[in-house]
N, C-alpha and C positions, 0 to 999 in steps of 0.2 A: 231583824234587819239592823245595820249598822249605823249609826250617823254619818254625815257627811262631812268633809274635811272644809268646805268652803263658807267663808264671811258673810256672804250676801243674803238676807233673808229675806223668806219665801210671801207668796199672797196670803191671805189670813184663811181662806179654806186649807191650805197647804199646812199651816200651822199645825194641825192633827197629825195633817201625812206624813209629819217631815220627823217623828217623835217630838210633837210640844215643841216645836218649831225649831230644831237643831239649825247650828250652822251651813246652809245652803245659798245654792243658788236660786233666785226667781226666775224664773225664765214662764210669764205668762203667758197664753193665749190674745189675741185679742185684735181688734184692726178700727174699721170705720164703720159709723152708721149710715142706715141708709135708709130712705120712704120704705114702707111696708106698705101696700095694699092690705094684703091680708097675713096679719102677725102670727104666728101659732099662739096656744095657750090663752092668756087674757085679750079680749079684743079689742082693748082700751089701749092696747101698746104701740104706739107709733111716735113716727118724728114728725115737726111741722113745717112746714116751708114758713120763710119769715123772707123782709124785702128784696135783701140782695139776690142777685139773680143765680140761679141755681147752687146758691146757700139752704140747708139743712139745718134745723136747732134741734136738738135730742134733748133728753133727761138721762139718758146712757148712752153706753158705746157697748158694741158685741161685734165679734169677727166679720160678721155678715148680714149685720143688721138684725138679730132676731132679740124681741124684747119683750119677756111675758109677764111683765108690770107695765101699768100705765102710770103717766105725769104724775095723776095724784092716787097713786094707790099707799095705804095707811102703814103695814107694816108688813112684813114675810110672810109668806103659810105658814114655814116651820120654827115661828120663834109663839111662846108665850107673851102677848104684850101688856098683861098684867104680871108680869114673872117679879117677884121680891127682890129685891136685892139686900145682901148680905155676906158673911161667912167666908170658907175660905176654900180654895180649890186648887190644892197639893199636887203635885208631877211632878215626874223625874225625869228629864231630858238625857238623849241618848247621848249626848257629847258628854265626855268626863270630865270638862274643865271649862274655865272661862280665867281673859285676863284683860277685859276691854267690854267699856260699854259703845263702842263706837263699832256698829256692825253692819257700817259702809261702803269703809276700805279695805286693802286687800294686810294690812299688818294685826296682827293677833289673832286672839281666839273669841269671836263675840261673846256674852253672856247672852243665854238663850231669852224667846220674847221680846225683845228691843224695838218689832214693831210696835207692840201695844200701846208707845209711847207717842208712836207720832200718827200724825191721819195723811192720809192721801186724798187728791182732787177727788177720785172718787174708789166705792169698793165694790169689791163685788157680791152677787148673790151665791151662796149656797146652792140653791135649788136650780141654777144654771149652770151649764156647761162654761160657759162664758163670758156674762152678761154681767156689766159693771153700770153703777148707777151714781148717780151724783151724790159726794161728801161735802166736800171742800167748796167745792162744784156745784154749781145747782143745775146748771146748765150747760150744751158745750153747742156752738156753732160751725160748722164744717164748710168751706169753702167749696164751692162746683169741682174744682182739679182735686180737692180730698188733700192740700197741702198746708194750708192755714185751720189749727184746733184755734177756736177764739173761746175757753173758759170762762163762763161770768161765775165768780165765786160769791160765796155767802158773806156778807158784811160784817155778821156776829160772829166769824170765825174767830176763834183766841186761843193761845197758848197759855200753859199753865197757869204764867205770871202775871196772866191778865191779859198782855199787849195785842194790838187786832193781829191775824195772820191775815196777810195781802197778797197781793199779786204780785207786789215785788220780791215776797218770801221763794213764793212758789219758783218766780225764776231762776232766783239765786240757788236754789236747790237743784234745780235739772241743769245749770249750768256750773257747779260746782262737780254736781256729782260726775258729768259729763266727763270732766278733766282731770277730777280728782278723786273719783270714783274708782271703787273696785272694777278689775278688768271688765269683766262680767256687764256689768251697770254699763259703763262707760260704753263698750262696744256693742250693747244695744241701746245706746242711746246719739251712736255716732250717725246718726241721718236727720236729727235734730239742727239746723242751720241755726236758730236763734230760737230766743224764750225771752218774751219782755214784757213789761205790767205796761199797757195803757192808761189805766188809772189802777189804783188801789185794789178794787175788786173786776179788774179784767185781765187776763194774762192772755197774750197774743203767741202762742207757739207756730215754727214756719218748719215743714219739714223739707227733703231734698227732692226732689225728683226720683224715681224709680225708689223709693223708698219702702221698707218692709211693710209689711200685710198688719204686723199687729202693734205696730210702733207706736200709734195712738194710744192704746190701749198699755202697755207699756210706758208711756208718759203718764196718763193717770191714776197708774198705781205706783209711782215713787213719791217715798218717804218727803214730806215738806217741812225744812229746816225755818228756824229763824235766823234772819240776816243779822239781827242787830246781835244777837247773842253770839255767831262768827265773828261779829266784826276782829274781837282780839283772842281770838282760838285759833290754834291750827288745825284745821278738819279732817287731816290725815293723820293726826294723833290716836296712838294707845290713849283711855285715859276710863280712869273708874269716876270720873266725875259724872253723877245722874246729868242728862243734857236735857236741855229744853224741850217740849215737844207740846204738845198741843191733844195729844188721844185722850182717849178714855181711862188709861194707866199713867201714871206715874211710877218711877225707881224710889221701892220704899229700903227697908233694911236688906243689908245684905253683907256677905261674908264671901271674899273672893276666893272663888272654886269650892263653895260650900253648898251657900245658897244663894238665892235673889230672889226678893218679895218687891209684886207691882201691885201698887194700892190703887183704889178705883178713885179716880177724881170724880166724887159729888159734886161739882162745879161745870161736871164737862159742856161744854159748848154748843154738842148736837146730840144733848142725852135724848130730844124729843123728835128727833127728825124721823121721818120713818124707816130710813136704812139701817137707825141703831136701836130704835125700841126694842124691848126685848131681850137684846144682846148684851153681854159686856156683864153679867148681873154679879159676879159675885164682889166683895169688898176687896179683897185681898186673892192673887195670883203668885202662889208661890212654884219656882224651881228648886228641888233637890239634888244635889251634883252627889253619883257614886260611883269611883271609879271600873267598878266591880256589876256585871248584870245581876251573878246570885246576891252579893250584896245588898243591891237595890233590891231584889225582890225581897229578900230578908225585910229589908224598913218597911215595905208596905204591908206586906203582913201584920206588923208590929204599927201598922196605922202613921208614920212618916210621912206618907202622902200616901192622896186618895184615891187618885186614879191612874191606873197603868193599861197602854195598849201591850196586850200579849202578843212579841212577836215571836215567840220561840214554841214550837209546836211543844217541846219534850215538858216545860214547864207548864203550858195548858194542858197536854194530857194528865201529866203524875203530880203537877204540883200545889195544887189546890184542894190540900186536904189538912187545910191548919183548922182550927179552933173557931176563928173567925168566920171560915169558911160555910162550915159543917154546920154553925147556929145561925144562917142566916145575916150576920151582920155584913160581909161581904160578899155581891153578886156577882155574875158573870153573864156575860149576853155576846150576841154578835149582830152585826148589818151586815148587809149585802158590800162588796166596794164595786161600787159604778163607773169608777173612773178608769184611765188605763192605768194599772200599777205602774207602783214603782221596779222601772227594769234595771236590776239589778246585776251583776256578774264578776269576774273576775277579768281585769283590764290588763292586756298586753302592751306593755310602752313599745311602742313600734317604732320610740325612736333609739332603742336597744338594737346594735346588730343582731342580736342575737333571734332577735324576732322579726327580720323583714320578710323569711319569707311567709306567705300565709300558708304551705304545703308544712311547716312546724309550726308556727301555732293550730293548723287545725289535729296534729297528731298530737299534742300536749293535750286538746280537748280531750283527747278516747281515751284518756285516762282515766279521766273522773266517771265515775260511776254513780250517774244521777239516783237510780233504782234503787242502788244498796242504800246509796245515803239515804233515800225518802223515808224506804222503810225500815230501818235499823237506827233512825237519828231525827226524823223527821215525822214521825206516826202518821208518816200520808196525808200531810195534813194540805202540802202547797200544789200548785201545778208546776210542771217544766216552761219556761218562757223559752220561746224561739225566736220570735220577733222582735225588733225595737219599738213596737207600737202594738204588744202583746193586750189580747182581749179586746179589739176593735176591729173595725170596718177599715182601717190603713195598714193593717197586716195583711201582707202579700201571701197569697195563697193560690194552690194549683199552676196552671199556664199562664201566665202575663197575658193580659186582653191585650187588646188591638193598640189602645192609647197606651198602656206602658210599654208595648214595643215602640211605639213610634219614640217616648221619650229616652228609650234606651239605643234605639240602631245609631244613632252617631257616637256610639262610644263602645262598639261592637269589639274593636281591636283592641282596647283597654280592659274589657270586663270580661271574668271566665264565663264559655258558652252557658254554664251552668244558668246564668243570670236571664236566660231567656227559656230555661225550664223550669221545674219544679225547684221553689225558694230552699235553701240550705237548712237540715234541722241536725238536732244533735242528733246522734245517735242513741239506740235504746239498747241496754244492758239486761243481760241475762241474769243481774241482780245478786251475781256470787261476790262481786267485789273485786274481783279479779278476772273478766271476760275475755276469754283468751281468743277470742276471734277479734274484740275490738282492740288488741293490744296488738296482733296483727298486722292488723290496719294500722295502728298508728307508727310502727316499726316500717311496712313499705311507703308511709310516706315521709318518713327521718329516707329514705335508702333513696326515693325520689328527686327530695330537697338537696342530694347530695352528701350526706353525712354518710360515716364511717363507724364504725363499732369495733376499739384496741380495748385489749385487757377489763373489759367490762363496762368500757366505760365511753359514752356518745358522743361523737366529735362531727363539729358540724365541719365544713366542705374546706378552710383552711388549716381544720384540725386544732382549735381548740373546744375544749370541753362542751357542753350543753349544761350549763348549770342557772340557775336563777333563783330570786327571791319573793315569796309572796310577804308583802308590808302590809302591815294595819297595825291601827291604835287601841285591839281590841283583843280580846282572847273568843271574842266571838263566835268565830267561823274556825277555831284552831280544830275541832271535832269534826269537823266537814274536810280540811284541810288534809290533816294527816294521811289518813287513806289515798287521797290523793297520790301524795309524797310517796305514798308506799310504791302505788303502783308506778310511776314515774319512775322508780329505781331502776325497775323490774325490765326498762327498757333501756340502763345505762345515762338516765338523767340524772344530774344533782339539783333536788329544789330542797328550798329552807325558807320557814317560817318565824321571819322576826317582827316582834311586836315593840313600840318603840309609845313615848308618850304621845302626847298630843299637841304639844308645840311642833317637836323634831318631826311628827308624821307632816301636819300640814306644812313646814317647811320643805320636805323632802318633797312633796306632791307640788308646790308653788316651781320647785327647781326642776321637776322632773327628775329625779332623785330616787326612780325606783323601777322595779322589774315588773311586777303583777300585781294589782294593788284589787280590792275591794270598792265598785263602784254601785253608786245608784245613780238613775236618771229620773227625770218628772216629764212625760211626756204630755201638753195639752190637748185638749179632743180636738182644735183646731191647731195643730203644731206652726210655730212662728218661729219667732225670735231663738227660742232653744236647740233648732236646725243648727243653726250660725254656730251656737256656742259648745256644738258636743259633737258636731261631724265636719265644719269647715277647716279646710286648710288657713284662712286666715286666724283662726284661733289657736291653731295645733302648736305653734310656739311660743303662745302669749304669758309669762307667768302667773299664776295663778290661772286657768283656765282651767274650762269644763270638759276639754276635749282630752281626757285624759290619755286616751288610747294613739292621740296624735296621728289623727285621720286626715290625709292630704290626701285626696287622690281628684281628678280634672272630674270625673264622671260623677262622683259624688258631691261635687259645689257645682254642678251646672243646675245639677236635682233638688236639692238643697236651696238655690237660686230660683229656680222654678216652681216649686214650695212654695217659698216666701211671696210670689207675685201668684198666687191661683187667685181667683177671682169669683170662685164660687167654691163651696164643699164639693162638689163631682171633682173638677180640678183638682181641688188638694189632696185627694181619697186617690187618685189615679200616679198622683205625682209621689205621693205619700210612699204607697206601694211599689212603686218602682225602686225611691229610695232604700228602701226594706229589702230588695232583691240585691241592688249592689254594694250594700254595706254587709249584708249575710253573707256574700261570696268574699267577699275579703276578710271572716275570722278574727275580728279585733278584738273575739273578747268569748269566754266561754261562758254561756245564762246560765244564771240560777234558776231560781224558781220565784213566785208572787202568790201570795193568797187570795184566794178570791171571796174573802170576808175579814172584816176587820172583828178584830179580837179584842175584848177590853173586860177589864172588874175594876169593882169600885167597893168606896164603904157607901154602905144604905143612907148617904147624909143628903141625897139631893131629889131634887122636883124637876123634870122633864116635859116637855111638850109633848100635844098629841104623837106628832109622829116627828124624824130626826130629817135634817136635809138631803135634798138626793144625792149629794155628794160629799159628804163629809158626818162623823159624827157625830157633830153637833157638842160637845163634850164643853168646850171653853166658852164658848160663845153663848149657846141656847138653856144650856140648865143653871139650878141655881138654888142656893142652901137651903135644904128645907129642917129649919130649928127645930120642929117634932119630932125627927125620923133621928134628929141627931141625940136627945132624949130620949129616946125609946132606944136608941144601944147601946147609952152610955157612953158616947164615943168619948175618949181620954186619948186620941193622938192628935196630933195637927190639925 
């Protein structure tokens, strides 16, 4: 899979998914707490009632209330809380480049890792879907209407330099970011009314009325600046200046677009707290930048760095037959991935004439021929996504039950009948490469949409050409791509594949600046906030936005809307689905495929927990250098 073209970085389970935290978006899960009678998991885990009247205190926040730690539970199942710390832990992130340590705002290219720098009120667990616990935070108080978070933070909180981190940091942070924030940030953080310190260690946040599901939760995982160090900065600055922060990392050496080393601060603040024991262990967190995948994979062979998630099936099949390999020095294993993958595909700008109607882009779909590529380029290794919410319980499947019709008949005259039977899949290929029944099909629906076929060549309904361009910053997907191209001829299309650096791509994606681009999505098991920012019309022209395929349509932001206020999991699984059905019938994008295990090797240098988190891993966070193993192979790389 590709990196992602966007500034915003992700929650720190995402850090693994995202390749060693590439330039993305966050778009977390998350909402309000709520009394448990009976918690699942630990039975220790609940909130307490405290004076004010139908006031709530937590020790975390999760979508729906569920919290499988108690107040004072000691450390994670899946960390070692005698783990050593030490040594050094090598990656090469999927972005080729960096030109800014400010990975905020919406100008540059971040240097990958940037959260490791700063802490949030609070973080979340591994071993939960969604369940975030106190950092910063010790505590958070919820108001009876669920509109005032009253945070009581940690007194000993401190940034690098020493100075306390307060409450007035905190607000200055969600109120900076608010306005000066990346689009992304900013407009999920636009139901935010105020953020103000009461005292020092109280931060009083007021949200709006009719306000999203996981906005809370989304307040508690943004990045906490210090105020006094803005005071004479501009925070909308490019700038290679290491910045203040207060994490577990600091910005140690680094060579820009080379590499970046985060050394572990011995000093850190909440090295003992039990959210962090365990975690965070090695001394030194290095990136390796290669503009090149074989390239990269060349370094780590040759010990560059030491751990690489495999996402390229052809290299896991044939390419793990070095020297290294064959004696044992480096391993290979796989987990399960429990989470929904990342949905991946190739993105229609729909704000191209060229593409309104959905009867061409679903005939550009029948081109590609998932089948041959699987097995000629892919050794079978992925599945085909059809869903935006693929491998879950919120993919729309078979007949719409009785409650997704109900949320779909008022939009009956806007959405093809299809949306009220059987959800839209790609088509299945006869696996030649060239399936002349589905090229077909794709020809009677160019002949549908209106187009015309002169001198060989496809002319849509005013009679210019059908031609377009698939963009990336990558040479990636060029091997999946071509074929494509081929067969698109074959019907009088022109497509071209230009690859372009990684300034000019994310400039060209912030402008909208292109034809078919290469996208991934992060969908959470409780979808929120990333509804908003990858299917609403209010995003679909915002630059810089996640909506890349510039999806406006009335029926899909009522859905979307309705989403965001469910009020239970039944609710959001019913609203979820429905959405599924009417973003399928409108063709915004042709899927690729998703693995349903995470691929990785390493050198023999590290100690591991009994078992890894249910969701992620575990790679950055939970192991950690074991100086025997690194002795016993002689290791002489990085």
């Amino acid at each position: 899979m590709a990196d992602f073209p966007f500034a915003y970085p992700l929650t720190r389970r995402r850090l693994i998914r995202a390749g060693a935290f590439g330039a993305a978006t966050a778009l977390t899960p998350g909402a309000f707490a709520r009394p448990i009678a009976k918690p699942p998991g630990n039975a220790g885990a609940k909130v307490e009632k405290i004076a004010a009247p139908g006031e709530i205190e937590s020790h975390g926040l999760s979508t729906f209330g569920d919290l499988a730690e108690p107040a004072d539970f000691k450390h994670f199942g899946y960390v070692n809380p005698n783990a050593p710390k030490g040594g050094t832990l090598a990656l090469s992130p999927a972005s080729p480049t960096y030109d800014t340590f400010n990975a905020y705002v919406l100008r540059g290219n971040p240097a990958t890792g940037m959260s490791l720098v700063f802490d949030t009120l609070m973080n979340q667990s591994l071993d939960e879907r969604d369940a975030y616990y106190g950092l910063v935070a010790k505590k958070v108080r919820i108001s009876a209407d669920k509109l005032t978070y009253t945070f009581l933070l940690r007194k000993e909180a401190r940034f690098h330099d020493g100075s306390p981190l307060t409450a007035h940091d905190a607000a200055f942070s969600l109120n900076i970011l608010k306005s000066k924030g990346h689009p992304v940030i900013s407009q999920m953080l636009r139901d935010v009314t105020s953020a103000e310190a009461e005292a020092d260690d109280i931060l009083v946040v007021k949200f709006a009325p009719g306000r999203t599901r996981d906005l809370p939760l989304n307040v508690a995982n943004q990045p906490i600046f210090s105020r006094a160090y803005y005071k004479d900065r501009d925070f909308e600055a490019t700038t290679l200046e290491p910045p203040l922060g207060s994490g577990p990392y600091k910005v140690g050496d680094f060579e820009q677009g080379r590499f970046i080393a985060y050394h572990r601060n011995k000093d850190y603040w909440a090295k003992d707290l039990p959210i962090v024991i365990g975690q965070g262990n090695f001394d030194v967190v290095r990136f390796e930048y290669f503009g090149d995948s074989q390239v990269a994979f060349e370094a780590f062979k040759a010990g560059a760095f030491t751990e690489r998630e495999e996402n390229i099936a052809r290299v896991w099949a044939t390419g793990y037959d070095f020297p290294a390999f064959k004696d044992g020095r480096v391993k290979r294993t796989t987990v399960p991935n429990n989470n929904i993958p990342n949905i991946q595909g190739w993105m229609f700008n729909t704000r191209r004439k060229v593409f309104r109607d959905p009867r061409v882009r679903e005939a550009i779909g029948y081109a590609f021929d998932y089948e041959w590529t699987s097995r000629n380029l892919m050794y079978d290794a992925y599945k085909r996504i059809s869903s935006y919410f693929e491998n879950s319980e919120l993919a729309a499947k078979g007949l719409p039950s009785e409650e997704e019709k109900a949320l779909l008949e008022p939009y009956r005259d806007q959405l093809p009948a299809e949306v009220f039977g059987e959800p839209f899949v790609s088509p299945v290929s006869d696996g030649s490469g060239q399936d002349r029944a589905l090229l077909k099909k794709a020809n009677d629906l160019f002949v549908a949409a209106g187009c015309t076929r002169k001198d060989g060549v496809l002319l849509l309904p005013d009679g210019t050409p059908l031609e377009f361009e698939f963009l990336d910053n990558s040479n990636v997907f060029e091997r999946h791509t071509q074929p494509f191209v081929k067969n698109l001829k074959l019907l009088g299309v022109t497509a071209r594949i230009r690859i372009v650096d990684a300034a000019q791509y994310k400039k060209r994606l912030e402008d909208f600046d292109f034809d078919i681009v290469h996208d991934v999505m992060m969908m959470g098991w409780n979808p929120g906030e990333e509804l908003n920012a990858y299917f609403s019309s209010k995003t679909a022209n915002v630059n810089g936005t996640r909506n890349l395929a510039g999806v406006s349509h009335p029926a899909v932001d009522a859905l979307v809307d309705k989403a965001l206020q469910a009020g239970t999991r039944e609710e959001l699984v019913t609203c979820c689905r429905a959405l599924d059905r009417a973003l399928r019938s409108q063709r915004y994008w042709i899927p690729h495929w998703y693995n349903p295990v995470h691929r990785f090797a390493y050198w023999d240098l590290f100690g591991q927990p009994e078992r890894p988190p249910k969701f992620d891993t575990g790679v950055l966070w939970t192991w950690w250098w074991d100086e025997e193993k690194a002795r016993k192979i002689n290791f002489t790389g990085r």
